[in-house]
C-alpha positions in Angstrom: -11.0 4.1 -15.1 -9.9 1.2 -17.6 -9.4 -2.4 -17.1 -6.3 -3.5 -16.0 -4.4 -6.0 -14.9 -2.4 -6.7 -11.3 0.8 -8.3 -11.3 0.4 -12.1 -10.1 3.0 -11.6 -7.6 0.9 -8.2 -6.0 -2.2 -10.4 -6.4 -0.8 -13.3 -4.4 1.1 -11.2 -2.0 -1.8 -9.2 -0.9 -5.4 -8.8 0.3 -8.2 -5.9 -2.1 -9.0 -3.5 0.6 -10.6 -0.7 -2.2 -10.0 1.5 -5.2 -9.7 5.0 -4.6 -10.0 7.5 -7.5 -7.1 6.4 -9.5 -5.2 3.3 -7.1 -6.6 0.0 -6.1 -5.2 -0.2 -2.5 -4.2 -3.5 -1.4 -3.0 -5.1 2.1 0.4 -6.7 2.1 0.0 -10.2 3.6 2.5 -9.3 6.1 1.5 -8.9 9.8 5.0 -7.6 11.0 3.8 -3.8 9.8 0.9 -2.4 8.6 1.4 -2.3 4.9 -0.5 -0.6 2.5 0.3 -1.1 -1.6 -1.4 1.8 -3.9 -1.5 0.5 -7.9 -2.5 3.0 -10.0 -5.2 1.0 -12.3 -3.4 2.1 -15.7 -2.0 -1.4 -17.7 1.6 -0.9 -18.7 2.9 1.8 -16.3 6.2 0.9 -14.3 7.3 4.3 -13.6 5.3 7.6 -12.2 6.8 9.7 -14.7 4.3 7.6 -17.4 1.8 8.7 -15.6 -0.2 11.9 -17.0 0.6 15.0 -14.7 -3.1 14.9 -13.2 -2.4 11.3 -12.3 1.2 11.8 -11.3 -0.8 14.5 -8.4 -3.6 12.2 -7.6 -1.1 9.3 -7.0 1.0 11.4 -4.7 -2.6 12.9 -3.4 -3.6 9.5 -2.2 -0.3 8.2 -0.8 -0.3 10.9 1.8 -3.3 10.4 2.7 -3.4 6.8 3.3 -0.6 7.2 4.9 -1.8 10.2 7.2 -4.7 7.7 8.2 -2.6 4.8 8.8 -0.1 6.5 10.4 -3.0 7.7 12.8 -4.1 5.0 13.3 -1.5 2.3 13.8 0.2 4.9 15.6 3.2 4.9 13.9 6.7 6.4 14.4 7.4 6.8 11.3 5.8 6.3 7.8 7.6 5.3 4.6 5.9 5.7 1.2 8.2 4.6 -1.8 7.7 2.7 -5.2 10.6 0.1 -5.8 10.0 -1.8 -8.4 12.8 -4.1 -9.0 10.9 -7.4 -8.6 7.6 -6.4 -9.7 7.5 -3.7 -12.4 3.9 -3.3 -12.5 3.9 0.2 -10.6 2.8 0.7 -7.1 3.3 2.9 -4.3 4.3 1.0 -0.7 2.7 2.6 2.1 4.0 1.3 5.5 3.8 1.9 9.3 6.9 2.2 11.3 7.3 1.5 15.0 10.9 2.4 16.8 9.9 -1.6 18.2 9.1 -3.2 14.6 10.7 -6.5 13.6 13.3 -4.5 11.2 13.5 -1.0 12.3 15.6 1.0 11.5 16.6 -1.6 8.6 13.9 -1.4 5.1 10.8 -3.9 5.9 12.0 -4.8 1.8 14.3 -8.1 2.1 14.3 -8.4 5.6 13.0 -11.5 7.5 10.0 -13.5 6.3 6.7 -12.3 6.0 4.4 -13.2 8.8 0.5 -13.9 7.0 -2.5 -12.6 9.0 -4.4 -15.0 10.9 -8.1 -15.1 9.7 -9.9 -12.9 12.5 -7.3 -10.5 13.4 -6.9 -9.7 9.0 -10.9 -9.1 9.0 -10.6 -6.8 11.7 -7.8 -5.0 10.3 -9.3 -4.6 6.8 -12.6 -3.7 7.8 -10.6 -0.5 10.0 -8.9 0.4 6.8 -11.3 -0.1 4.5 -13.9 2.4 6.8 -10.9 5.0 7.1 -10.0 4.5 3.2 -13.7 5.3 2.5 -13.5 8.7 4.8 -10.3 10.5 2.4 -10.9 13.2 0.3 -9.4 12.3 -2.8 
């Protein structure tokens, strides 16, 4: 996979958690959900349909399954997988945990609230759960 670059405001926002066969996963800074963020490492892209067909698959390949594990494992309600984009155009795939008692349901976790940041120990534990389920998919 090339070089590329992530978007200052993804970098800042987030926490590496690994790189799966196409998409660096990342851990949005926000404890109020579990919050994965897939960006597929291609510079220039800001919409899936620039992605090559293969990579357009692999993208949707990974989301699911992410999301399958997180779901599972945060024990979700509901899981919403989407790619926005109007604030940060670098492309990348949300992947969040819903609970029926979250802080925004059944409102978007997008614009709602303030984030919460992890505290140090609880964010090591939660990345080292996702990063040993991340390393278990089949992609």
């Amino acid at each position: 996979m090339n070089d590329f670059t992530l978007d200052p405001r993804l970098e800042s926002d987030t926490f590496p958690l690994a790189d799966l066969p196409l998409c660096r996963v990342l851990l949005m800074n926000d404890s109020r959900y579990p919050w994965a963020i897939l960006v597929p490492r291609h510079d220039g892209i800001s919409e899936v349909f620039e992605l090559s067909d293969t990579d357009q698959a692999t993208l949707w390949r990974e989301a699911t399954q992410l999301g399958n594990v997180m779901k599972t494992l945060f024990e979700g309600d509901k899981l919403n997988i989407a790619t926005l984009g109007n604030v940060v155009s670098q492309l990348h795939v949300h992947v969040v945990v819903r609970h029926r008692t979250d802080a925004t349901w059944p409102a978007p976790v997008w614009g709602n609230g303030s984030p919460e940041p992890y505290a140090l120990e609880p964010l090591a534990s939660l990345r080292d759960q996702l990063i040993a389920h991340i390393d278990r998919l089949n992609v």
